[in-house]
C-alpha positions in Angstrom: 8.5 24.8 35.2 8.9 27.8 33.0 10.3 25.8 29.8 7.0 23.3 30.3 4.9 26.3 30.6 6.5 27.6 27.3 6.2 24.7 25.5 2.7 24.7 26.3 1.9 28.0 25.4 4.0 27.4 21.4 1.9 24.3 21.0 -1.5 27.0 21.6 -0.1 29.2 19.6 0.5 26.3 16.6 -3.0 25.2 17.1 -4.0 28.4 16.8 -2.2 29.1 13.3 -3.2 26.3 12.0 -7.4 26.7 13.8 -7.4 23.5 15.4 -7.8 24.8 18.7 -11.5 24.4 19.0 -11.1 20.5 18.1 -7.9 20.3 20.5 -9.4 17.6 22.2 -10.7 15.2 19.4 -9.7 12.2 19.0 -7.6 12.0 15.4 -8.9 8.1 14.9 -8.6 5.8 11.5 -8.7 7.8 8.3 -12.1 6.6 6.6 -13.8 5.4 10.0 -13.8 7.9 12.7 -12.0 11.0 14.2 -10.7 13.5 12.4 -11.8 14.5 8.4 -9.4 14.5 5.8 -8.9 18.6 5.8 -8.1 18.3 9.4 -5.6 15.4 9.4 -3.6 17.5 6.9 -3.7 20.4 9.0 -2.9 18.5 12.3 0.0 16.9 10.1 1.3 20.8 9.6 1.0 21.7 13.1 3.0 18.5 14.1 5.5 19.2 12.0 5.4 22.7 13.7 5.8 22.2 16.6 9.6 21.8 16.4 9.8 25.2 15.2 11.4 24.9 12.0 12.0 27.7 9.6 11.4 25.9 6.7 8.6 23.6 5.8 7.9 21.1 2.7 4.6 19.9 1.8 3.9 17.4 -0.9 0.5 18.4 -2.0 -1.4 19.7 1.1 -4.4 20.1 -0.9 -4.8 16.3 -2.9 -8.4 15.0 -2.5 -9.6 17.8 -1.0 -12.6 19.8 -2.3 -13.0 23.5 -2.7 -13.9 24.2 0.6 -11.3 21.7 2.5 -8.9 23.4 0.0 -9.5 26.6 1.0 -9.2 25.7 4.7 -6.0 23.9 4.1 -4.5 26.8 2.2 -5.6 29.4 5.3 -4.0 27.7 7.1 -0.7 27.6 4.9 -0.8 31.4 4.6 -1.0 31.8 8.5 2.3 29.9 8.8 3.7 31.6 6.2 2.8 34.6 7.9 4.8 33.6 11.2 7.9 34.3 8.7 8.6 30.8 8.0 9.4 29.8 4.3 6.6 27.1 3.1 7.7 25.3 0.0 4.8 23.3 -1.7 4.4 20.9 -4.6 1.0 20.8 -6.2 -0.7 20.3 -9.4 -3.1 21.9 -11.1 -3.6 24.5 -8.3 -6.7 26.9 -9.0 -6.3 30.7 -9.5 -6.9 31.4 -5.9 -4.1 29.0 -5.0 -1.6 29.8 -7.2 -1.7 33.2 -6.7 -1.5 32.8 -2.8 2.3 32.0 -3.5 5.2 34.2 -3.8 7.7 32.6 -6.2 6.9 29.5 -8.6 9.7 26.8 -9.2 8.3 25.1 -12.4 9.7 21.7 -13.9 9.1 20.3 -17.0 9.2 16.2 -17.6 12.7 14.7 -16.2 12.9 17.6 -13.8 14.7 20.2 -15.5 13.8 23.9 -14.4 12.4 26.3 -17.0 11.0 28.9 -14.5 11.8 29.8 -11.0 11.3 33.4 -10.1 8.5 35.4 -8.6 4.9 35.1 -9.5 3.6 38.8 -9.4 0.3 40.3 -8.7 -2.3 38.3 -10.9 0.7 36.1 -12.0 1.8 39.0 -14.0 5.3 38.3 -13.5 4.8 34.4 -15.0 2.7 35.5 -18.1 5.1 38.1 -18.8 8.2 35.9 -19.2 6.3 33.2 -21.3 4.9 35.3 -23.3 8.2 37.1 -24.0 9.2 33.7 -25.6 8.3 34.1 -29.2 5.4 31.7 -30.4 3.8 31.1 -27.0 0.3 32.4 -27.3 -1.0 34.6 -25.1 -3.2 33.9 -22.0 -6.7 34.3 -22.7 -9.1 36.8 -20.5 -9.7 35.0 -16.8 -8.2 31.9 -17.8 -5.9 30.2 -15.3 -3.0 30.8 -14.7 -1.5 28.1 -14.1 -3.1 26.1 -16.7 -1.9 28.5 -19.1 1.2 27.6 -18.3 1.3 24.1 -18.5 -0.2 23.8 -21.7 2.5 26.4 -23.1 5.5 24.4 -21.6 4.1 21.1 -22.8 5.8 18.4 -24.4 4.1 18.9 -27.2 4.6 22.9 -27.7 7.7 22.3 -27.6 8.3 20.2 -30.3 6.1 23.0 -32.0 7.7 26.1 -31.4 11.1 24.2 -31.7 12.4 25.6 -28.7 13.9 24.2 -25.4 12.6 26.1 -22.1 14.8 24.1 -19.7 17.7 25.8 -22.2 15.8 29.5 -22.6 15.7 29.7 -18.7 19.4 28.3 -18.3 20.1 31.6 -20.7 17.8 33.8 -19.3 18.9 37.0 -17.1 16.6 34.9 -14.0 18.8 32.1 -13.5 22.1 34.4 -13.4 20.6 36.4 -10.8 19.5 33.1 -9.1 22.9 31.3 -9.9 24.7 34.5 -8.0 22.4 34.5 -5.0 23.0 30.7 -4.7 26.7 31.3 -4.5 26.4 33.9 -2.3 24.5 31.9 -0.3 26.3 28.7 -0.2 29.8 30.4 0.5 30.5 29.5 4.2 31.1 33.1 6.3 35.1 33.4 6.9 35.8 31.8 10.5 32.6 29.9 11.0 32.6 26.5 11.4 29.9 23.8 10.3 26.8 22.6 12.7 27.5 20.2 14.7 25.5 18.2 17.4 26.6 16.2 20.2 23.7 13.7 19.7 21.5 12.6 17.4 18.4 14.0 19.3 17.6 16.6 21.2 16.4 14.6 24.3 18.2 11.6 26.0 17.6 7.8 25.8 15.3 7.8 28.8 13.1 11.3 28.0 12.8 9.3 24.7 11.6 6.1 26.2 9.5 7.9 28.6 7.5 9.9 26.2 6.8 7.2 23.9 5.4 4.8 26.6 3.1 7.5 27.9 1.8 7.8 24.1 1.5 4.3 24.3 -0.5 4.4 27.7 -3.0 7.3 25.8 -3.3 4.9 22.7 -4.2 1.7 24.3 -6.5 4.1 27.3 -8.0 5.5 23.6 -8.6 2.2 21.7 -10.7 0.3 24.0 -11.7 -2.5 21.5 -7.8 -4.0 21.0 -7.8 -4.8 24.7 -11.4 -5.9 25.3 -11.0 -8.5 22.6 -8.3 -10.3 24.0 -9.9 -9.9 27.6 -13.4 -11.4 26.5 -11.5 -13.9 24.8 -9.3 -15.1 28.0 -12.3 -15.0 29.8 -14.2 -16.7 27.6 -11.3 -19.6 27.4 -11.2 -19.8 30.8 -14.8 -20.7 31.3 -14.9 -22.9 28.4 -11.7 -24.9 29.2 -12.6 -24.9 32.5 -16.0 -26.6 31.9 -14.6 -28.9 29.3 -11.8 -30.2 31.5 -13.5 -29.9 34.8 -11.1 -31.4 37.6 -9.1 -33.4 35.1 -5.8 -31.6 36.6 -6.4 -33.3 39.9 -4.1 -35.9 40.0 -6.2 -38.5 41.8 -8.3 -38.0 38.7 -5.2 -39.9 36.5 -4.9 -43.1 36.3 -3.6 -44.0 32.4 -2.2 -42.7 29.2 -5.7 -41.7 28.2 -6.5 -39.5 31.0 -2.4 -38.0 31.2 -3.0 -37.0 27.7 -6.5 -35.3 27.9 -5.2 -32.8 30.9 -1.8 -32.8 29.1 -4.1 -31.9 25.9 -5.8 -29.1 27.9 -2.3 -27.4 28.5 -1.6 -27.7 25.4 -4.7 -26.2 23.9 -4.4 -23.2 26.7 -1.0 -22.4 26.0 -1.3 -22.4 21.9 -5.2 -21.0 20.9 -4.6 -17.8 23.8 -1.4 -17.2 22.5 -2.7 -17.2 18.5 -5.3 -14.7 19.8 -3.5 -12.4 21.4 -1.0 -13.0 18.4 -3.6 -11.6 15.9 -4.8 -8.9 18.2 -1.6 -7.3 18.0 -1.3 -7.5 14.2 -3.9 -4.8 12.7 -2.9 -2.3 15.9 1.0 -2.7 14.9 0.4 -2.2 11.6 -2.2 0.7 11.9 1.0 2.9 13.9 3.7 1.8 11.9 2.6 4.1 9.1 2.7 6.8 11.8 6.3 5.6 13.2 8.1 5.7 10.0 7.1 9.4 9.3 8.2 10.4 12.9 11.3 8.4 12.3 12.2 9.9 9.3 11.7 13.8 11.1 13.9 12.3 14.1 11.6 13.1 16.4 13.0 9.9 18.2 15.2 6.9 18.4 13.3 3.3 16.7 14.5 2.0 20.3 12.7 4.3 22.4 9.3 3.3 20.2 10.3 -0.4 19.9 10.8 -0.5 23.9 7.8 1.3 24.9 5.4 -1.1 22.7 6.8 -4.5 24.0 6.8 -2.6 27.5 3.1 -1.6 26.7 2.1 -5.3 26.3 3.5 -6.8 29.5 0.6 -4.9 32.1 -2.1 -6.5 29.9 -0.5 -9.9 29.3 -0.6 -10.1 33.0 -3.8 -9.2 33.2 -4.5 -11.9 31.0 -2.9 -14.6 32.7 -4.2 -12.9 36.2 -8.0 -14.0 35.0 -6.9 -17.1 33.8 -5.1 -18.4 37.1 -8.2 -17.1 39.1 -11.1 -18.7 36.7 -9.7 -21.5 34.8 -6.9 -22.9 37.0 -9.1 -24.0 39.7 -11.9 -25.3 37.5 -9.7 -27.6 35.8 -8.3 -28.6 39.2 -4.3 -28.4 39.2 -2.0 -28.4 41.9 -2.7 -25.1 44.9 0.5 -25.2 45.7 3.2 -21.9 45.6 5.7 -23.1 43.5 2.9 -24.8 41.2 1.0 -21.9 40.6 3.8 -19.5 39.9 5.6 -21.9 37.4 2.1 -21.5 35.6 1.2 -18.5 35.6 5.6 -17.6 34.9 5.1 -20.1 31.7 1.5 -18.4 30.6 3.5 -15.1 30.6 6.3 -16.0 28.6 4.0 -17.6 25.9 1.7 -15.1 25.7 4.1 -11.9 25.2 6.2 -14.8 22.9 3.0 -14.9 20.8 2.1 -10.9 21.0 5.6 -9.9 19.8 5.5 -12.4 17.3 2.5 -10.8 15.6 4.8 -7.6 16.3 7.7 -8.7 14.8 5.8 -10.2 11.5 3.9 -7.3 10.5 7.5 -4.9 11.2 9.3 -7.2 8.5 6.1 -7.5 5.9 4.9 -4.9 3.2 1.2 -5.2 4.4 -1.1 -7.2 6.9 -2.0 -9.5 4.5 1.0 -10.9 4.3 1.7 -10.3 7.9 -1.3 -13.2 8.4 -0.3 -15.8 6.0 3.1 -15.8 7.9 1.9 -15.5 10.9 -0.4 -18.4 9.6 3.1 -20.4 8.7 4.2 -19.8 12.1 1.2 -21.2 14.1 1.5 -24.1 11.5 5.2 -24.8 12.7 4.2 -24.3 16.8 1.6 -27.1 16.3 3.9 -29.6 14.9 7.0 -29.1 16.6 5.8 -28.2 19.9 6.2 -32.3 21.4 2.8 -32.8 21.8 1.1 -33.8 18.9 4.5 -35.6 17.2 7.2 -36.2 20.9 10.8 -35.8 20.2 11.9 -39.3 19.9 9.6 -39.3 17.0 10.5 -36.2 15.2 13.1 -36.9 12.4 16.9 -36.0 12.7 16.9 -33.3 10.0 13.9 -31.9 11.7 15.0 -31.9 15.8 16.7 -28.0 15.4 13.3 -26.6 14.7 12.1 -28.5 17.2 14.4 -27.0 20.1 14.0 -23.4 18.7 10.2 -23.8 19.1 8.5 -21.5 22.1 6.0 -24.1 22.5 8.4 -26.7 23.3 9.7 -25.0 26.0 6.1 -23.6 27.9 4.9 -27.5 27.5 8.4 -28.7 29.1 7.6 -26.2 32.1 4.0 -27.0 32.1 4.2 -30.7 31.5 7.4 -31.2 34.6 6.2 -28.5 37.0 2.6 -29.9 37.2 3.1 -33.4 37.1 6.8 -34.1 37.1 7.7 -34.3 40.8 4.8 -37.5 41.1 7.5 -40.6 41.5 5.2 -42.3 43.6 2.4 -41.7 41.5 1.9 -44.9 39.1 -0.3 -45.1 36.1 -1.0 -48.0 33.3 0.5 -47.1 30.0 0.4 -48.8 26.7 0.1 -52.2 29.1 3.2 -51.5 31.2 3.2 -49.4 34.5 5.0 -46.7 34.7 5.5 -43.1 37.8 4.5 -40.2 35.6 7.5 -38.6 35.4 9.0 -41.6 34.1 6.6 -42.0 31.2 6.7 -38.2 30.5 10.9 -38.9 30.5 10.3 -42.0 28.1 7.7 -40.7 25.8 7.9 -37.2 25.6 11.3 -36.5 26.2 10.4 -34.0 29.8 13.0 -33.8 32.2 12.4 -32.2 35.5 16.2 -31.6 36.3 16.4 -29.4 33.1 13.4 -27.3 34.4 15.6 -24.6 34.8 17.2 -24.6 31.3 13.5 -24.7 30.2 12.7 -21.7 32.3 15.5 -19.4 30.9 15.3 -20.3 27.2 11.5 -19.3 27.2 12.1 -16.4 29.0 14.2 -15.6 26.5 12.4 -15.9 23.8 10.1 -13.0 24.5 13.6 -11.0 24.7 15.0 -12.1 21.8 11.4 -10.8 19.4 11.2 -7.8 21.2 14.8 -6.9 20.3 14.1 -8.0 16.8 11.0 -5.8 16.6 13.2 -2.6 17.2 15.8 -3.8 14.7 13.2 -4.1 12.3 11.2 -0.7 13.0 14.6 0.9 12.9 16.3 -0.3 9.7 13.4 -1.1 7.7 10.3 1.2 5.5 7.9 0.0 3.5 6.1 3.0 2.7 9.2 4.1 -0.1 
């Protein structure tokens, strides 16, 4: 109780450094749409990396695309941190007067990123203008000029080609970089009978505090993005109602009686399983990509293991893909009229599961293993493309050529429709319907035409659970070994 009470009181004293604390509860939102401004996303990016307490801090250009006043605010808050006694090291161009004099020592690189200044800057930059100037040929800075621009355009390119002179080489020379050189050494020289850091683990926290954490985050994004979810809901229940009308008691199966009315409610599984999972499939895709930005810079700081992330989202989805299905088996299933019986029902709504997260991680795994969402939809596109075809509805296995039957047994839709297709209607042997002029028990035509066994019902049940297993684990291999954002 005391450490979470500690904990709690450093993460009110880091939004208080950094003045955030009277926006604590804002939403941060999408850069450009809502949420946060740009000022305050730079600051909130400071106090996360704070809150880990580090003693050192880098910042790549706090103040880029900021105006004066944003600056100003950013750079308060830069000076409050630096205040705490951590050492803040910043790159940034063409800072103004203010700015550049808020810093205690300048580290100045010339083109190819050779050093020709690193030493203190002084009141009024005094200690800068004095050791350019002392370089014969450099004119001097004129009255309430900046700075910093002052010197840039003396240690250009093309002063130095004028004055003839190397500065990477006058610094290298200079009395400064001894004194650095020496303190460096000093430095750097382990202390006689100490031993190197070392850590039993990679991060601070186990496996399971890892996991934990980022599912709750996920529970707070999803609770805090409304819109992802009630897409796909209005969609299901728009589906529902709309297959349901269309195919009104054509599951009954007093209501089949040929090949024409097998295929329409044969169709109408077909059409269920594939256009709900494509949904939910692109859903997923703009939310994924949206985080991942956010993932990769929290992986890089190790704040925790790609698993723990990778686990929580696919864990995320599974609450609201059952939901999904939930609506469906309550609206749609008893419009179109199938089977009320136990083992019916679940081996629906079991098979409506597995596609559905088999679609979402899809989306999932495309945009993890793509530069950008554009090109996470035209694969994605590919792959919807490939379900159609090989699925066994629109082109049956004995049909499909021989080069082309392994894609057909590693497609998901193969295997919901073999569940669907033999769980619904395969145990009908006395059932017998008129097909293509001969007469035939249902299961027997399903055997003959489309290949759908009932005895390998459960093969078919443990490959597609599978599936969902298999993309989920190669979602966290690819949030863990690959970064687009180098």
């Amino acid at each position: 109780m005391f450490l979470l009470e500690g904990k709690r009181e450093f993460v009110n004293e880091v939004l208080e450094t950094i003045e955030l604390d009277e926006i604590r509860d804002s939403l941060v939102g999408i850069s450009g749409v809502n949420g946060l401004s740009t000022e305050q996303r730079k600051r909130l990016t400071i106090a996360v990396e704070l809150v880990s307490n580090p003693s050192i801090i880098f910042m790549d250009e706090p103040t880029s695309g900021l105006d004066a006043r944003a600056t100003a605010i950013v750079m308060r808050a830069v000076k409050n941190v630096a205040d705490t006694g951590r050492t803040v090291v910043c790159t940034i161009h063409q800072p103004s007067i203010d700015i550049f004099e808020a810093f205690d020592e300048l580290m100045l690189m010339k083109r190819g990123g050779e050093l020709i200044y690193a030493g203190p800057v002084g009141h009024h930059s005094c200690e800068v203008i004095k050791y350019f100037q002392a370089i014969p040929g450099v004119p001097r800075i004129k009255e309430k000029y900046n700075p910093s621009t002052w010197m840039l355009e003396v240690t250009s390119t093309s002063m130095e080609v004028q004055l003839g002179a190397d500065f990477a080489q006058m610094y290298r020379e200079s009395s400064m970089w001894k004194d650095k050189d020496m303190v460096v050494k000093r430095l750097s020289t382990p202390v006689p009978g100490t031993t190197d850091l070392h850590f039993a683990t990679q991060f601070p926290q186990k496996f399971r505090e890892q996991f934990k954490a980022c599912l709750w985050k996920q529970c707070l994004s999803y609770w805090r993005t409304p819109s992802y979810n009630l897409v796909r809901f209005v969609f299901i229940t728009f589906s529902c109602f709309f297959f349901g009308a269309l195919f009104w008691q054509q599951g009954n199966i007093n209501h089949i009686n040929d090949q024409q009315s097998l295929f329409t409610i044969l169709g109408c599984m077909y059409g269920i399983a594939l256009f709900t999972g494509i949904n939910s499939c692109q859903s997923v895709m703009p939310f994924i990509s949206i985080e991942r930005s956010v993932v990769y810079r929290e992986r890089f700081a190790g704040m925790y293991s790609p698993w723990a992330y990778s686990f929580a989202r696919v864990a995320m989805e599974i609450p609201y893909v059952l939901m999904q299905v939930v609506l469906f088996m309550l609206i749609a299933y008893p419009m179109i009229g199938y089977a009320w019986t136990a083992a019916k029902f679940f081996w629906f709504m079991y098979t409506m599961v597995c596609t559905l997260l088999c679609f979402v991680y899809m989306g999932m795994v495309v945009v993890s293993f793509t530069p950008n969402i554009q090109v996470a939809f035209v694969l994605s596109s590919m792959f919807y493309t490939l379900q159609n075809l090989m699925s066994g509805f629109i082109m049956p296995a004995p049909q499909i050529p021989r080069w082309w039957i392994w894609f057909y047994y590693v497609s998901p839709m193969l295997w919901a429709l073999r569940v669907l297709f033999t769980t619904q209607f395969g145990d009908y042997d006395d059932m017998m319907i008129d097909v293509f002029g001969e007469t035939k028990s249902v299961p027997a035509f399903m055997k003959d035409y489309f290949g759908f066994r009932r005895d390998l019902l459960p093969l078919a049940a443990v490959v597609l659970a599978a599936f969902p297993i298999l993309l989920a684990v190669l979602f966290g291999y690819n949030i863990s070994k690959l970064n687009f954002q180098r």
